[in-house]
N, C-alpha and C positions, 0 to 999 in steps of 0.2 A: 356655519355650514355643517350640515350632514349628509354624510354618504356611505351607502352598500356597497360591498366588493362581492363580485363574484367570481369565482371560482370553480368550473367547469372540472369534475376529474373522473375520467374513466383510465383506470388501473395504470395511476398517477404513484404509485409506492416507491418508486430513488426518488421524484422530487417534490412532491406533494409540501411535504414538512416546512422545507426549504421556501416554498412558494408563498404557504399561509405565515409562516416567521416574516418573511420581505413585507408581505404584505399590511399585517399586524405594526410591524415595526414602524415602516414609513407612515400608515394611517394616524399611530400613538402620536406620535411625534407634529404632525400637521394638525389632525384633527381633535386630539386629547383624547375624551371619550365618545366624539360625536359620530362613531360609525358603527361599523358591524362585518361584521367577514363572512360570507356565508357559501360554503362547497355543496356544489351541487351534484352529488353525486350519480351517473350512469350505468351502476349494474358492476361494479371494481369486485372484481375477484381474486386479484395479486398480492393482498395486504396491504390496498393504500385504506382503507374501512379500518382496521388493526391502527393505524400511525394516526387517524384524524381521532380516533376515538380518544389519543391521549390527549389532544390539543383542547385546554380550556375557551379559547376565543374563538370560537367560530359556531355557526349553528349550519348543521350537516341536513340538508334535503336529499331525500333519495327520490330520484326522477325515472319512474316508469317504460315511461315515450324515450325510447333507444334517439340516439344522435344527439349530438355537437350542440346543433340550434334546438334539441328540445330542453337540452342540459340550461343552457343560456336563458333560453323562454321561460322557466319556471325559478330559477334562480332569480331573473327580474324580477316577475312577478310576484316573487314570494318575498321581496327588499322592504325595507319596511321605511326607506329614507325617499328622499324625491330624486336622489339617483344613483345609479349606479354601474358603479368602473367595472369594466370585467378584463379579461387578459387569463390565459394556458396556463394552465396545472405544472406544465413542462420547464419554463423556466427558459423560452424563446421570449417572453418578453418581462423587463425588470420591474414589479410593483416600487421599485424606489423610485421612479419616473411618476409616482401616483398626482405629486408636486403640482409637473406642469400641468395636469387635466386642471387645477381648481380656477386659475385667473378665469378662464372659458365657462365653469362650473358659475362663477360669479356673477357672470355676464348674460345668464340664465339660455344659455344654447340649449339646442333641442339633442344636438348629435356633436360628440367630441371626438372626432380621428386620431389617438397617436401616429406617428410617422417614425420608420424606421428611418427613412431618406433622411431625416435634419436631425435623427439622434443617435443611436447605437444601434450597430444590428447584430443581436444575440445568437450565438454559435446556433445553427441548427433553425435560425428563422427564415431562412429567404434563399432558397437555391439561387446560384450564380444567373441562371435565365429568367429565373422571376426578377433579380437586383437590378439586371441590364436592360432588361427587354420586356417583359410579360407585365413589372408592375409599372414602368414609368411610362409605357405606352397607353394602357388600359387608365391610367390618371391620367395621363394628357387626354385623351378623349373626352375623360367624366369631365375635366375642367372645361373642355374645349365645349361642349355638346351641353352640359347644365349649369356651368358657369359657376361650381364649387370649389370653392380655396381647398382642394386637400393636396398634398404632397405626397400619400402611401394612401390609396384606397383602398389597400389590402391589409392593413397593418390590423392584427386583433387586438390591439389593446385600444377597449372606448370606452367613453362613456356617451350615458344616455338619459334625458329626461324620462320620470319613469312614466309620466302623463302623455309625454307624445310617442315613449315605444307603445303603449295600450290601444294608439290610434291607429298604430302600424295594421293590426293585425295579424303579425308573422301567423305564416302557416306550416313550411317546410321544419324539418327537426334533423335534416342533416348538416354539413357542410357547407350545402349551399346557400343556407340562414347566412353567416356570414357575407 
């Protein structure tokens, strides 16, 4: 198995470092040498560009197109494996969790959800109204309404076929990509 990580970071400089080491670490360990790390970076003026420049394992995209989902969109695109995991610069969500995406990854799904609800929810990922009310509501619809096994429709850490994101078409390049 081989897989691309991406890593979204606009002016990511306290945890940048932190984010690509977790992530490096848990992929060495699973995958040996069959991945690739790659920050895509949004325009970082704070000195996360200064701290990635020191990092050997990773291959740094600078992305043009402002927003979140353009950050994403071109980090896909630019993966060089059939897919890949992505998840926050911020370190709201653990690349050591990279584990459980592969059984799924195996099973050649098109769309992988992590879920905070069945595993850990990292200081600073989920406001108390999104926890209780905003996301387990808006997932019981998506399950109820398109008949999708997720448990966090919200959670950003996924992964993705990189064949059937290309079909998506994404257009938006903020936020609302997610």
């Amino acid at each position: 198995m081989k897989l691309s990580i991406v890593i979204p970071c606009l002016n990511e400089e306290v945890t940048i470092k932190r984010a690509v080491q977790t992530a490096y670490l848990s992929a060495k360990q699973l995958l040996k040498n069959n991945f690739e790390i790659i920050v895509a970076d949004n325009g970082s003026t704070d000195g996360s560009l200064q701290k990635l420049s020191k990092i050997k394992h990773i291959r740094l995209i600078h992305v043009l197109v402002k927003g979140y989902g353009a950050a994403l969109h071109f980090g896909i695109l630019s993966a060089k494996y059939p897919y890949a995991l992505f998840a926050d610069a911020d370190l709201s969500y653990d690349f050591s969790e990279t584990g459980k995406f592969l059984p799924k990854i195996d099973k050649n799904f098109d769309l992988i959800l992590g879920s905070r609800i069945q595993g850990n929810i990292e200081k600073g990922a989920m406001p108390f109204l999104h926890r209780f009310l905003g996301t387990p509501v808006l997932t019981f619809l998506i399950r109820l309404i398109y008949g999708i096994k997720t448990t966090d429709c919200n959670s950003g850490m996924r992964a993705v076929k990189r064949s059937f994101y290309r079909q998506l078409h994404m257009k938006n390049s903020g936020m609302e990509w997610a």
